[in-house]
N, C-alpha and C positions, 0 to 999 in steps of 0.2 A: 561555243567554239574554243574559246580561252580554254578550258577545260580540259577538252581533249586536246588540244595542242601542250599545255603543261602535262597531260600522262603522257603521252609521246616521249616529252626530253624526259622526265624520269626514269622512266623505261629504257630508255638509249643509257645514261647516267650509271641505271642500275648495271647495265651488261659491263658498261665500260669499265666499270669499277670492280666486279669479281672477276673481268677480263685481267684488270692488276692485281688481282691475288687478296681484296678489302673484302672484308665479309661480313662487315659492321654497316654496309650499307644500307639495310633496310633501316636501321633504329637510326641513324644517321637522317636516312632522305626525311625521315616521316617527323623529327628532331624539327631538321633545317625548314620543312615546309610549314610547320605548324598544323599537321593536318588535326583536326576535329575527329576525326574516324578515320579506321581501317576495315572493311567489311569482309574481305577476300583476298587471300591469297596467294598464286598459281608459280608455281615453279617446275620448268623446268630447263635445269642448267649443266645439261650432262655431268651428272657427278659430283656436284657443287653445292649441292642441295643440303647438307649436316651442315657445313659450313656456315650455308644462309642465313641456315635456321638460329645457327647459335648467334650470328648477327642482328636477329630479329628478336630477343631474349627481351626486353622494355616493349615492344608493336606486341607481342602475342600476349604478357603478362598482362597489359593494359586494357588492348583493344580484344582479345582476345579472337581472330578472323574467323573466317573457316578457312579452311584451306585444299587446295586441292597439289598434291607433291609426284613426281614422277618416281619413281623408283624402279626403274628400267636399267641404268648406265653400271653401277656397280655390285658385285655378287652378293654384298650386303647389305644394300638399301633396305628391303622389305625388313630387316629385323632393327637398324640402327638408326632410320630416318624414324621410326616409332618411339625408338628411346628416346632419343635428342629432345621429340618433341616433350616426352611426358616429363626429362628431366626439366623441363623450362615450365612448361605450363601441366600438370597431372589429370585434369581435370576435363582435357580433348578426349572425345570419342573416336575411337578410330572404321574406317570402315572401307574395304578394297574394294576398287573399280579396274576397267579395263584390263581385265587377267586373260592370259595366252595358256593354252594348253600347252604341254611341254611335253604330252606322252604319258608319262608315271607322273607330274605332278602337274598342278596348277599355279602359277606365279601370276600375283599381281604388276599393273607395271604401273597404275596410279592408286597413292594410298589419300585418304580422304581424311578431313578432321575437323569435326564438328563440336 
């Protein structure tokens, strides 16, 4: 139960904090709490998500997660939530889920990384 009641306030923590514009948060929480591992990790933060990421620059080099990223809120996500990630760690596989027909094209709106 400890457990889950400590990912609760991190979670609450983590919003609170790209709520004030810190984006260093992830390497920060994972710093502060001494985690052992990082297995996974899901984002989405309307639009916040490059940002995140480059706060998570020590958690992805390290731990390396999977991750599952939204890419839905800005008209460049699909191309520069991919870079971010490769300029930090080059070695994630990338792979789109949840894509929308759009009529003439197909747009992903979560990118995957393995």
């Amino acid at each position: 139960m400890e457990s889950t009641e400590q990912n609760k306030r991190l979670v609450r923590r983590f919003y609170e904090e790209i709520d004030k514009g810190n984006f260093d948060v992830i390497d920060e929480l994972v710093a502060e709490q001494k985690l052992s591992r990082v297995d996974f990790i899901k984002m989405d933060i309307e639009g916040a998500e490059k940002n995140a990421l480059k706060g998570a620059r020590a958690t992805l080099n390290h731990f390396r997660p999977h991750m599952s990223i939204s890419s839905e809120h800005l008209p460049d996500d699909v191309q520069k939530i991919p870079a971010v990630v490769r300029e930090i760690e080059p070695a994630y596989r990338l792979e789109y889920a949840d894509c929308q027909d759009q009529g003439s094209r197909v747009t992903p709106l979560v990118l995957q990384f393995f």
